[in-house]
MDAnalysis code that builds the backbone (N, CA, C; Angstrom):
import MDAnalysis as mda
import numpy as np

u = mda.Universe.empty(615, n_residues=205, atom_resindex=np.repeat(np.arange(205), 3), trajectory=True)
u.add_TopologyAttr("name", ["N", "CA", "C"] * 205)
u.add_TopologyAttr("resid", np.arange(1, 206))
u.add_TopologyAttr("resname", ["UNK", "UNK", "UNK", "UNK", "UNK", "UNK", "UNK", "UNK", "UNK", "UNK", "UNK", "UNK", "UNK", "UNK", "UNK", "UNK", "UNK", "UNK", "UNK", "UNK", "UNK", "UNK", "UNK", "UNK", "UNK", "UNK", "UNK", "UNK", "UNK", "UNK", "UNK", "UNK", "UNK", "UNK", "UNK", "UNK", "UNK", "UNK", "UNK", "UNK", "UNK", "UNK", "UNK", "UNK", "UNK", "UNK", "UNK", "UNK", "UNK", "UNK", "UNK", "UNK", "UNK", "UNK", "UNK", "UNK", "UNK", "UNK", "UNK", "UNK", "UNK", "UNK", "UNK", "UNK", "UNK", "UNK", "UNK", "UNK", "UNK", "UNK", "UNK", "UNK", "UNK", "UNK", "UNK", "UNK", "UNK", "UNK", "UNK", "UNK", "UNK", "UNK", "UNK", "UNK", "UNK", "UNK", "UNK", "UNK", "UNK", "UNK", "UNK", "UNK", "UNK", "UNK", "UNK", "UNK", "UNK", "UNK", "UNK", "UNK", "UNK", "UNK", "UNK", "UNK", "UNK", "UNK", "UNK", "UNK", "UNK", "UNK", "UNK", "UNK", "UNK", "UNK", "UNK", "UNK", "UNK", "UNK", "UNK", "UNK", "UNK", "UNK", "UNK", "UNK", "UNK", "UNK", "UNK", "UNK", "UNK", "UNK", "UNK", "UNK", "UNK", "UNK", "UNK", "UNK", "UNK", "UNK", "UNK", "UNK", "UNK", "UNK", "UNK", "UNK", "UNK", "UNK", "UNK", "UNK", "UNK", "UNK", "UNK", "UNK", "UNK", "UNK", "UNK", "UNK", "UNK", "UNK", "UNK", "UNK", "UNK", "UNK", "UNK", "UNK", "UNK", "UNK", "UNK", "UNK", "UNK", "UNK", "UNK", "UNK", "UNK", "UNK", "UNK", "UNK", "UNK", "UNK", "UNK", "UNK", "UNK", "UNK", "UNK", "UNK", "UNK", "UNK", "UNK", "UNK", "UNK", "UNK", "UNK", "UNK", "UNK", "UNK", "UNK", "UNK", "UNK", "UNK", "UNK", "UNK", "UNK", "UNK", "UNK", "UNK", "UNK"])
u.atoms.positions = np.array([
    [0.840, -1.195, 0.000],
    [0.000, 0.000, 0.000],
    [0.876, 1.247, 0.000],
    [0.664, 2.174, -0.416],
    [1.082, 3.576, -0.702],
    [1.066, 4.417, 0.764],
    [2.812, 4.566, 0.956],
    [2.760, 5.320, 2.057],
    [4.183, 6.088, 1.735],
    [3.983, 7.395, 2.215],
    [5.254, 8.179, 2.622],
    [6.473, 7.927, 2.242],
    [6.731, 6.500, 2.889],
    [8.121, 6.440, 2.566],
    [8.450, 6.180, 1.359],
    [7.455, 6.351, 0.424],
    [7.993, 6.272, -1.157],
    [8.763, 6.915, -1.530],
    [8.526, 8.272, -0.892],
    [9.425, 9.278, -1.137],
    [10.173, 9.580, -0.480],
    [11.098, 8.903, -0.178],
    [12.295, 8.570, 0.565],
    [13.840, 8.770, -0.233],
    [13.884, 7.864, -1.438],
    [14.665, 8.064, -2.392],
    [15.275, 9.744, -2.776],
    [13.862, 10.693, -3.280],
    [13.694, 11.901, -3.614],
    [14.119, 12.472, -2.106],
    [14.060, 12.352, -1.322],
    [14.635, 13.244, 0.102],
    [15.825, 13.160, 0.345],
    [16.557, 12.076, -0.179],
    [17.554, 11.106, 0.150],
    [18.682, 11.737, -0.679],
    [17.999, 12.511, -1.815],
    [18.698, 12.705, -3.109],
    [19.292, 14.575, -2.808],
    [18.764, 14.914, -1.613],
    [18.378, 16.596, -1.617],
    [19.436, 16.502, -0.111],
    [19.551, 15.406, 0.521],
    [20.275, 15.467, 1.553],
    [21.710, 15.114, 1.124],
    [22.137, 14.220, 0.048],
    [22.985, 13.370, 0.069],
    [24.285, 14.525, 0.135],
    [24.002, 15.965, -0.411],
    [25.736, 16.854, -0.422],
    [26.000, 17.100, 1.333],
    [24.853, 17.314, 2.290],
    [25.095, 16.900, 3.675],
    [26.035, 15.929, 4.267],
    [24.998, 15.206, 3.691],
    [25.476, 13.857, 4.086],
    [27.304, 13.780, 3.814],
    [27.554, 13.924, 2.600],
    [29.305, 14.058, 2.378],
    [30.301, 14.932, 3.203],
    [29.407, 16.142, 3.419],
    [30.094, 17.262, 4.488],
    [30.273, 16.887, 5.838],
    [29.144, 15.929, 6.573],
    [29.229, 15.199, 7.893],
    [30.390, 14.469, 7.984],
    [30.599, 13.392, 7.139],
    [31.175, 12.670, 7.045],
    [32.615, 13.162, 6.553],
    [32.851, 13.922, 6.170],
    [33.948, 15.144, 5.830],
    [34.666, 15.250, 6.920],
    [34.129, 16.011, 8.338],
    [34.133, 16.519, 9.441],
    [34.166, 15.197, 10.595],
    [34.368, 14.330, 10.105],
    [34.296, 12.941, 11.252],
    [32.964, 12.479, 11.604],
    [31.617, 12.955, 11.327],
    [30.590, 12.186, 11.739],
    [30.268, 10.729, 11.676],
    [29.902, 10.087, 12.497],
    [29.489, 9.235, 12.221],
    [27.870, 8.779, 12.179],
    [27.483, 7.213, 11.411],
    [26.036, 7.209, 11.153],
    [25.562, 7.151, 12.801],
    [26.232, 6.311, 13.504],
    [25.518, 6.014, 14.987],
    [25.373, 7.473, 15.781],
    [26.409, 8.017, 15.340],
    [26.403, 9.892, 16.467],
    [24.731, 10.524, 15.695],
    [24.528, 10.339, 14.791],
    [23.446, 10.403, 14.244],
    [22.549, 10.207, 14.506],
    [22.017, 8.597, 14.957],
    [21.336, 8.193, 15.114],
    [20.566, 8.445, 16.786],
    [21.626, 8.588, 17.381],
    [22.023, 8.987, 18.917],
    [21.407, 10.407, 18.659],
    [21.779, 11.204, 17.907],
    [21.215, 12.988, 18.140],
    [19.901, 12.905, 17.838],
    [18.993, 11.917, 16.739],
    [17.937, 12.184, 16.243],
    [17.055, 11.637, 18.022],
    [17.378, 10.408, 18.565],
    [16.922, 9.680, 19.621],
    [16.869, 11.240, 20.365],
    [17.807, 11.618, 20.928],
    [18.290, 12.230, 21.838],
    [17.280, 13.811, 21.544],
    [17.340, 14.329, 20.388],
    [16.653, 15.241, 20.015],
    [14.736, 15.280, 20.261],
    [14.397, 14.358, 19.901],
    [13.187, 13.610, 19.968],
    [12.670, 13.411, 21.543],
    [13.625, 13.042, 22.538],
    [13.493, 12.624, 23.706],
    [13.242, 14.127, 24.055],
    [13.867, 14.935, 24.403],
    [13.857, 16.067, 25.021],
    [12.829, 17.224, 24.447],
    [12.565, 17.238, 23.197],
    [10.523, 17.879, 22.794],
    [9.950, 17.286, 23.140],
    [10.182, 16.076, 23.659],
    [8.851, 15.001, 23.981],
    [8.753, 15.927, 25.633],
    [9.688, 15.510, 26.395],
    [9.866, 15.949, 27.834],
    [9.754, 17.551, 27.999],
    [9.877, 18.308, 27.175],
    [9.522, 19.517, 27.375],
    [8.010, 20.106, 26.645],
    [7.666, 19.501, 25.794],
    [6.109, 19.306, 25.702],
    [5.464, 19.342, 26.872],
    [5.504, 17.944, 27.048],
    [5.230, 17.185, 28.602],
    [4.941, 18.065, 29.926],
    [6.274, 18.721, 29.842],
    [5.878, 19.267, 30.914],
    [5.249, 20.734, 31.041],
    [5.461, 21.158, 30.001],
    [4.594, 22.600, 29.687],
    [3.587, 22.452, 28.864],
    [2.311, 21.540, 28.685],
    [1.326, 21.141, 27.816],
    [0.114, 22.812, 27.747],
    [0.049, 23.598, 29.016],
    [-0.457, 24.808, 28.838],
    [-0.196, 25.988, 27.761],
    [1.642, 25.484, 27.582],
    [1.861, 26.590, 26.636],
    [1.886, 26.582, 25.186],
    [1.159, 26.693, 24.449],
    [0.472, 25.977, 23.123],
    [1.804, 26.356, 22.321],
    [2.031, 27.366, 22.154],
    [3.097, 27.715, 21.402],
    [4.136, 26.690, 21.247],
    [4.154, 26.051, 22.215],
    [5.555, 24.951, 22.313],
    [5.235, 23.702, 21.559],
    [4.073, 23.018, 20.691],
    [3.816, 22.282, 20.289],
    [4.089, 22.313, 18.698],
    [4.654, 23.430, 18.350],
    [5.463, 24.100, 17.318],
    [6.777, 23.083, 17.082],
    [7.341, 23.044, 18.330],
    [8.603, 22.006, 18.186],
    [8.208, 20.806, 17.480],
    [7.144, 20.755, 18.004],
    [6.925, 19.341, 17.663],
    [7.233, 19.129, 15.822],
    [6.286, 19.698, 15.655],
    [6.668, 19.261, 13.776],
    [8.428, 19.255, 12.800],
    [8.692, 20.739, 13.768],
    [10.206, 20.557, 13.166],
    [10.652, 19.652, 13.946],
    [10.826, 18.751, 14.651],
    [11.496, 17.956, 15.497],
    [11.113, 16.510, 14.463],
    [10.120, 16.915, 14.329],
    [9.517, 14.823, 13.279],
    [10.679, 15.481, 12.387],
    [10.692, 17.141, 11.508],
    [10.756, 16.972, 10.092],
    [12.224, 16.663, 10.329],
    [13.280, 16.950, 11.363],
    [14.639, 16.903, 11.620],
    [14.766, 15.200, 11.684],
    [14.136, 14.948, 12.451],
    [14.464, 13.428, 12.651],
    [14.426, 12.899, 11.738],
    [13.682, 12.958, 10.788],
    [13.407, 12.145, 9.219],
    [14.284, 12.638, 8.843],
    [14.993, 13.453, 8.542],
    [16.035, 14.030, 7.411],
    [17.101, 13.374, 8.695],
    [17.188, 13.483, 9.680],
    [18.595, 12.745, 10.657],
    [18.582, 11.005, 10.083],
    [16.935, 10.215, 9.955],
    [17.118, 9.117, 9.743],
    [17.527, 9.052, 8.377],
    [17.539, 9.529, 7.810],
    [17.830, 9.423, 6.400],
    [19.267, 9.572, 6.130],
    [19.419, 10.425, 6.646],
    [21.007, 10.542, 7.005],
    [21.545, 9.738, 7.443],
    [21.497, 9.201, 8.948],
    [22.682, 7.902, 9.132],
    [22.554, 6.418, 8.247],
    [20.783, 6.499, 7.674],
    [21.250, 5.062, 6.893],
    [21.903, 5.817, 5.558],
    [22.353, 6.718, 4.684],
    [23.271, 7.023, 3.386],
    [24.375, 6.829, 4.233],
    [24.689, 7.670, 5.386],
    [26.032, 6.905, 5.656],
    [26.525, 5.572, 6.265],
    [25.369, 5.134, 6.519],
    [26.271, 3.415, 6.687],
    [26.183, 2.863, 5.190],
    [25.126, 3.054, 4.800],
    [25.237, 2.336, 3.207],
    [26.342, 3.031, 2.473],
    [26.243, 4.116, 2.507],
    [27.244, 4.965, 0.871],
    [28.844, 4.684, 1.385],
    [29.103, 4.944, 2.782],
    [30.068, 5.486, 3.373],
    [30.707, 4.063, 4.056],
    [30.388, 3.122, 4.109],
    [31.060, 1.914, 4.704],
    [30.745, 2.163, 6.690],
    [29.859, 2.606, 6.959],
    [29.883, 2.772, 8.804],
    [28.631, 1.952, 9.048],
    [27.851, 0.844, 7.926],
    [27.242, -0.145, 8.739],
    [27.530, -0.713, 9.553],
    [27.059, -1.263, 10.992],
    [27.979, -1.905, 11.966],
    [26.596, -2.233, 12.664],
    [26.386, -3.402, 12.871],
    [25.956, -4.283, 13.933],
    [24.844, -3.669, 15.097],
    [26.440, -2.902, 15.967],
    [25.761, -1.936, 16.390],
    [24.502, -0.810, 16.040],
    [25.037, -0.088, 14.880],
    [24.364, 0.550, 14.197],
    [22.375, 0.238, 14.744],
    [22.863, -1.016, 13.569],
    [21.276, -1.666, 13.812],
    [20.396, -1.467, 14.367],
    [21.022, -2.200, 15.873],
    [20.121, -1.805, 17.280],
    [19.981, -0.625, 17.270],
    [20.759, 0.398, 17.678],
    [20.810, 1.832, 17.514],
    [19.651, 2.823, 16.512],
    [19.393, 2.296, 15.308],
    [18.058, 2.683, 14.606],
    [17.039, 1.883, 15.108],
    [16.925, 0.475, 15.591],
    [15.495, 0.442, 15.596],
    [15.356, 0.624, 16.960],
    [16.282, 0.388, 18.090],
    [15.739, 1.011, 19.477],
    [15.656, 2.356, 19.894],
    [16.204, 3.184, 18.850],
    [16.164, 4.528, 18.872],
    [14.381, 4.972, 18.211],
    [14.182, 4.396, 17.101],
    [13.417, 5.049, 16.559],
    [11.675, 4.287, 17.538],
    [11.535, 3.438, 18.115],
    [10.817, 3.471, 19.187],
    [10.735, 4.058, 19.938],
    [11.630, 4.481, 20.138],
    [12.107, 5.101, 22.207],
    [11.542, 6.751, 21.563],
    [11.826, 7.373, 20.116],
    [11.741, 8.346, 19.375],
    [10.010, 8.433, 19.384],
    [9.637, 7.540, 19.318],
    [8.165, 7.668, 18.587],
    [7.182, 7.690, 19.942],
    [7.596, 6.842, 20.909],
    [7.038, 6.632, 22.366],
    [7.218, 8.672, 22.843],
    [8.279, 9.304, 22.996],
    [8.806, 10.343, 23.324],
    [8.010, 11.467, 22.756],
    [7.252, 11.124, 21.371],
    [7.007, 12.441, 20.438],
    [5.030, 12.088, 20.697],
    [4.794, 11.122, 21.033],
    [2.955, 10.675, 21.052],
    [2.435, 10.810, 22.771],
    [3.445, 10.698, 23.573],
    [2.562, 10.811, 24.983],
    [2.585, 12.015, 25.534],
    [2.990, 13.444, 24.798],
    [3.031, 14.386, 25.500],
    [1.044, 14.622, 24.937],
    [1.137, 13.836, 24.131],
    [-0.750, 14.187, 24.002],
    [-1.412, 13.954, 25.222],
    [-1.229, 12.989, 25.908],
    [-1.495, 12.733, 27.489],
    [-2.632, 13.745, 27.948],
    [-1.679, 14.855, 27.707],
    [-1.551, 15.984, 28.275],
    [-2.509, 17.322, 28.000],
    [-2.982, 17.149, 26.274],
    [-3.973, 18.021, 25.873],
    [-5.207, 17.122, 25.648],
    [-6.256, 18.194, 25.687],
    [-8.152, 17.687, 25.849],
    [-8.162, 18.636, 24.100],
    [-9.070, 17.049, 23.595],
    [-9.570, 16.408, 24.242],
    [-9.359, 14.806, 24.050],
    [-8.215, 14.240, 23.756],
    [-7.662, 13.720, 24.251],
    [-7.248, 12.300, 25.082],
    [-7.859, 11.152, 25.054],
    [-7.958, 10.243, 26.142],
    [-6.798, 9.612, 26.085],
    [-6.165, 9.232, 27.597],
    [-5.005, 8.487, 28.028],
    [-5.265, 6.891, 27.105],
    [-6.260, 6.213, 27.342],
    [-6.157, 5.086, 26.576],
    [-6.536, 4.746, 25.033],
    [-6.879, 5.925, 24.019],
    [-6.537, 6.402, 22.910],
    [-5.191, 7.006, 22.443],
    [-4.134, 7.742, 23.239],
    [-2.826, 7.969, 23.450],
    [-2.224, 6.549, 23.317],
    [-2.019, 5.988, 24.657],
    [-1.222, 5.025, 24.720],
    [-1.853, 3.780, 23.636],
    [-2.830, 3.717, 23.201],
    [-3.043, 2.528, 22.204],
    [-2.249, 3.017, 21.018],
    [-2.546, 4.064, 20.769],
    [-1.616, 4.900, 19.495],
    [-0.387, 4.225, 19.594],
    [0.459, 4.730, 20.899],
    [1.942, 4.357, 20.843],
    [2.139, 3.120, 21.323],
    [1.794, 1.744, 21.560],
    [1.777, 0.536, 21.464],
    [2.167, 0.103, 20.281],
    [0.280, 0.416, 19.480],
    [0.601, 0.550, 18.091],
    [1.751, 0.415, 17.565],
    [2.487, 1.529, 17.365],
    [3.216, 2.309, 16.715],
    [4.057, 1.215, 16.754],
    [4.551, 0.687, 18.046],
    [5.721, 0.063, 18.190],
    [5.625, -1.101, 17.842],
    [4.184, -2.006, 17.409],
    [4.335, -2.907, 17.320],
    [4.199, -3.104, 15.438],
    [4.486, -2.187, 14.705],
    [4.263, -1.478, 13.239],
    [5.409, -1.987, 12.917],
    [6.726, -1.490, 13.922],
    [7.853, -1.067, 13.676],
    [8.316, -2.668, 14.152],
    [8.195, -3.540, 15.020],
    [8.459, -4.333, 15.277],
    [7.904, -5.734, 14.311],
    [7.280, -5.265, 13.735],
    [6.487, -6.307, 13.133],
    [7.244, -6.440, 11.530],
    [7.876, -4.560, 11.620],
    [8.784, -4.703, 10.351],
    [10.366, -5.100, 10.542],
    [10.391, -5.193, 12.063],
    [11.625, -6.217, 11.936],
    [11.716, -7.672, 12.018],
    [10.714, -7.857, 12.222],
    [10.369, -9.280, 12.754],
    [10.797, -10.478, 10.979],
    [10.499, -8.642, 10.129],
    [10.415, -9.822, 8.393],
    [11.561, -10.589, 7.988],
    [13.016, -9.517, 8.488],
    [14.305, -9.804, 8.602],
    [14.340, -11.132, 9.201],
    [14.067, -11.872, 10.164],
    [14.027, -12.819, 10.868],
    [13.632, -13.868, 10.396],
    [12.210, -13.780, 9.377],
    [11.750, -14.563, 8.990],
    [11.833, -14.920, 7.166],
    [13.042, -13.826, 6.861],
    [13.366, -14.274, 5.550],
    [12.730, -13.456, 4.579],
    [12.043, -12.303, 5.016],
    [11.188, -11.297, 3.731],
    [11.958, -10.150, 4.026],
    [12.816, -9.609, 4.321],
    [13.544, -8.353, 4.444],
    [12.673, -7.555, 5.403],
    [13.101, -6.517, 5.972],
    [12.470, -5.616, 7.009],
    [11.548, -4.907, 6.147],
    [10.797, -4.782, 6.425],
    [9.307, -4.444, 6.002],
    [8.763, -2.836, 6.495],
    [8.212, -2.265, 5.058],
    [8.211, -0.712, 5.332],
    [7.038, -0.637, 5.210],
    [5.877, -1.656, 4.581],
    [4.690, -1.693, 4.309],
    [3.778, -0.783, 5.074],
    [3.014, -0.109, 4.165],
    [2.082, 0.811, 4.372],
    [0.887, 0.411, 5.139],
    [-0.604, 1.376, 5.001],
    [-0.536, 2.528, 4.581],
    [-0.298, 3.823, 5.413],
    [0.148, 2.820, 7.182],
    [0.389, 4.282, 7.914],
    [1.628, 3.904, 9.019],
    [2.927, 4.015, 8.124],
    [4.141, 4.008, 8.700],
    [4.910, 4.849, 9.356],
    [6.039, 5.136, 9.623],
    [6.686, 5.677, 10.552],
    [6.461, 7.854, 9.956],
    [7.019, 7.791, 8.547],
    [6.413, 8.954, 7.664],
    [5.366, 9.734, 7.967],
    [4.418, 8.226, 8.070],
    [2.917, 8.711, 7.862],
    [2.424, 8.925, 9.216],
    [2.981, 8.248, 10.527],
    [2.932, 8.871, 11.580],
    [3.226, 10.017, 12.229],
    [4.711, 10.453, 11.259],
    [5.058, 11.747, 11.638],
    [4.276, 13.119, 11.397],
    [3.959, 12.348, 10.083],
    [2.848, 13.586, 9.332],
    [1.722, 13.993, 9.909],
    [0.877, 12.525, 10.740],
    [-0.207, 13.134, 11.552],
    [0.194, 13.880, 12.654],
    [1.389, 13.559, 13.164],
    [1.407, 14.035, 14.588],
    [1.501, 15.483, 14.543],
    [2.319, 16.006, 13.431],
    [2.962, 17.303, 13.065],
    [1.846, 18.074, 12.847],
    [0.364, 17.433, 12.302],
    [-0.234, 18.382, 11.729],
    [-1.491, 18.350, 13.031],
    [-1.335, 17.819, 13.541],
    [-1.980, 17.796, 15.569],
    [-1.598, 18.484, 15.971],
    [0.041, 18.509, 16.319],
    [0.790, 19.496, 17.242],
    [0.185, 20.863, 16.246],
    [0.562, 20.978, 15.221],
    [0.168, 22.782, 14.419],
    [-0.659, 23.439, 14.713],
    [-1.761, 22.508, 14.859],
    [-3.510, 22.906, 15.484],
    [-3.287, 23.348, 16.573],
    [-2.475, 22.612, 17.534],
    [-2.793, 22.735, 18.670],
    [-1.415, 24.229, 18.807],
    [-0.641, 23.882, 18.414],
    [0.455, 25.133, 18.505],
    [-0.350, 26.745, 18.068],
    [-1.067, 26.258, 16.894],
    [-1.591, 27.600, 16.485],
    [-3.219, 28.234, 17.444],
    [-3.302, 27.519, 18.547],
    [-4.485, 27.888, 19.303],
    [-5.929, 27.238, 18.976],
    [-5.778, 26.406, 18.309],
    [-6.659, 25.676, 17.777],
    [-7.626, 25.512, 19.006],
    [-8.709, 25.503, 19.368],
    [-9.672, 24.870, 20.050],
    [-10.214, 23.390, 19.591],
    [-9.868, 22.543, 19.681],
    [-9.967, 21.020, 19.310],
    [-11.621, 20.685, 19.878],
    [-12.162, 20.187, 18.828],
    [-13.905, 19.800, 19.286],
    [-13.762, 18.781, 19.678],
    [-14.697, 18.287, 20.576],
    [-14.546, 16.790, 21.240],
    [-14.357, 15.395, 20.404],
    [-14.961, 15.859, 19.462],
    [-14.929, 14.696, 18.248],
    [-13.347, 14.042, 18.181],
    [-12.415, 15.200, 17.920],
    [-11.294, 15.189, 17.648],
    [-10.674, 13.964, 18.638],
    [-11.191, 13.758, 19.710],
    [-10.745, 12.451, 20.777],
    [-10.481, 11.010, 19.781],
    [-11.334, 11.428, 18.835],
    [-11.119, 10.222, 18.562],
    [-9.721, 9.962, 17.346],
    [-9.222, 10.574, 17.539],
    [-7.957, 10.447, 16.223],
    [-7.019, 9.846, 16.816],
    [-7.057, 9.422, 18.184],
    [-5.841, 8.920, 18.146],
    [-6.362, 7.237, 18.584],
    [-7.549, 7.168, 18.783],
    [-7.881, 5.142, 17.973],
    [-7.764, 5.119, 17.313],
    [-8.014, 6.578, 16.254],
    [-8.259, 5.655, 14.864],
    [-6.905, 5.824, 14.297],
    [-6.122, 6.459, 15.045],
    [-4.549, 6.028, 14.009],
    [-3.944, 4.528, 15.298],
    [-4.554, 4.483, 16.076],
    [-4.048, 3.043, 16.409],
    [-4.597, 2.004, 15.274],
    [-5.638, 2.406, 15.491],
    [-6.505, 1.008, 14.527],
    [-5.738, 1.488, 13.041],
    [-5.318, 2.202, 12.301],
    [-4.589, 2.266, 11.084],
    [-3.021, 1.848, 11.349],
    [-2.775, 1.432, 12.426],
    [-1.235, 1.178, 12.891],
    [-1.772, -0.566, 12.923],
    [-1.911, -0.686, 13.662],
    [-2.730, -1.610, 13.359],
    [-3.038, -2.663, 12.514],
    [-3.662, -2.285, 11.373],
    [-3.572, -2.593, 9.981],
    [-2.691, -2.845, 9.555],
    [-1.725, -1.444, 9.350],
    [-0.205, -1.574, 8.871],
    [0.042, -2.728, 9.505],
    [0.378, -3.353, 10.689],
    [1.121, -4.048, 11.160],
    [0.805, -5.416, 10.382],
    [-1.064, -5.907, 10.419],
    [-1.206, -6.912, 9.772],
    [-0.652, -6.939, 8.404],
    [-0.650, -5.794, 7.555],
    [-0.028, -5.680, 6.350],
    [1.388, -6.138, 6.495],
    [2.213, -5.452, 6.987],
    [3.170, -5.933, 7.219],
    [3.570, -7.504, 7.509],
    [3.106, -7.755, 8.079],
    [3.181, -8.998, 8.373],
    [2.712, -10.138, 7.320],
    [1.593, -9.663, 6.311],
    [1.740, -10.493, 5.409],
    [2.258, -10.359, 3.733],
    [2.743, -8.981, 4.024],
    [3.883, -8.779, 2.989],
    [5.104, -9.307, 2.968],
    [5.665, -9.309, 4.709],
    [6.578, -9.951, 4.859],
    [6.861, -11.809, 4.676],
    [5.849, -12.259, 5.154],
    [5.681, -13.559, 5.074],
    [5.666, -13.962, 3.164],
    [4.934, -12.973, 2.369],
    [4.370, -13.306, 1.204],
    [5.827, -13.207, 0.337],
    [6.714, -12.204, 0.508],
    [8.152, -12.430, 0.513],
    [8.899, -13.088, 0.466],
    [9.084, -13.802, 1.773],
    [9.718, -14.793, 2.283],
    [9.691, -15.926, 1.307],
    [7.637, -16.392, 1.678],
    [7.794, -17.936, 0.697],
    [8.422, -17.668, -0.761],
    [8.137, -16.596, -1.174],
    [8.446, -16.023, -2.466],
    [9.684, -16.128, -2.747],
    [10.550, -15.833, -1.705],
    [12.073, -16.545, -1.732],
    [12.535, -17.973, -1.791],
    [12.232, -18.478, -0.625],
    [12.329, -19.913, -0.850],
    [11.413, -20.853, -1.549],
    [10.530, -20.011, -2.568],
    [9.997, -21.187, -3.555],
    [10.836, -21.410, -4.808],
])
């Protein structure tokens, strides 16, 4: 299914003279991967704790749009640049959980809102992302399958936080957006899971 990260390639292509200058200067993909985590963690926690001051939910969107252009960045340099490593690995996918958990529960915090519409969201999320590593394991390659992936998560969240950054008064209705991007995480995941599998046999037949 058609999601976001299609256009990945085309982003990939607008970053890549970066990408050479980092790596110019000693960067590495993991210091990378570490700043996007690390970056992510701390809008989450300062959201969090100032949820009154609307203005601050502003971070939020440039913080997804940095992190996507950061993830994009350390995988050209382990691929282009020879700094794949093992390590690495762990480092993107326990980062980009710990990233996604960090950037969805400062909603907690704004009405209208429910704690167990929040946290189903970011369960979700993680089990999207887990379900696309799980393909690696089972012989279909890690799995990006749509239609509402890591991209497409960022995109909703960014355009939540804007509303809410720009003074938005949110109608009660609005409570419900964050089941229904569980239940579209959700999906993804079953997708995933049988893209990955459909793969796999596809290999070893």
């Amino acid at each position: 299914m058609p999601t976001l990260y299609s256009i990945k390639p085309a982003f990939q292509s607008l970053l890549r003279p970066l990408v050479g200058r980092l790596v110019a200067i000693g960067a590495t993909a993991n210091q990378v991967t570490i700043a996007a985590t690390v970056l992510s963690v701390l809008a989450g926690v300062l959201i969090a704790l100032f949820p009154g001051n609307t203005p601050l939910f502003w971070i939020l969107p440039i913080v997804l749009f940095v992190r996507m252009a950061l993830n994009a960045i350390d995988g050209m340099m382990a691929r282009e640049f020879g700094q794949a490593s093992k390590l690495g690995a762990y480092l993107n996918e326990i980062g980009d959980v710990i990233s996604d958990v960090a950037l969805i529960l400062p909603f907690l915090r704004v009405a209208p809102f429910s704690a167990p519409g929040v946290v189903a969201f970011a369960i979700a999320a993680l089990l999207v992302e887990y379900a696309g590593v799980l393909g690696v394991m089972t012989g279909g390659g890690r799995a990006y399958d749509g239609p509402f992936g890591k991209s497409d998560r960022a995109l909703a969240l960014g355009i939540i936080a804007a509303l809410i950054g720009s003074g938005v008064i949110l109608p009660a209705w609005f409570g419900w957006v964050f089941p229904l991007m569980a239940a579209l995480s959700i999906y993804t995941m079953v997708n995933r899971i049988r893209a990955g599998l459909r793969r796999a046999n596809s290999t070893n037949s």
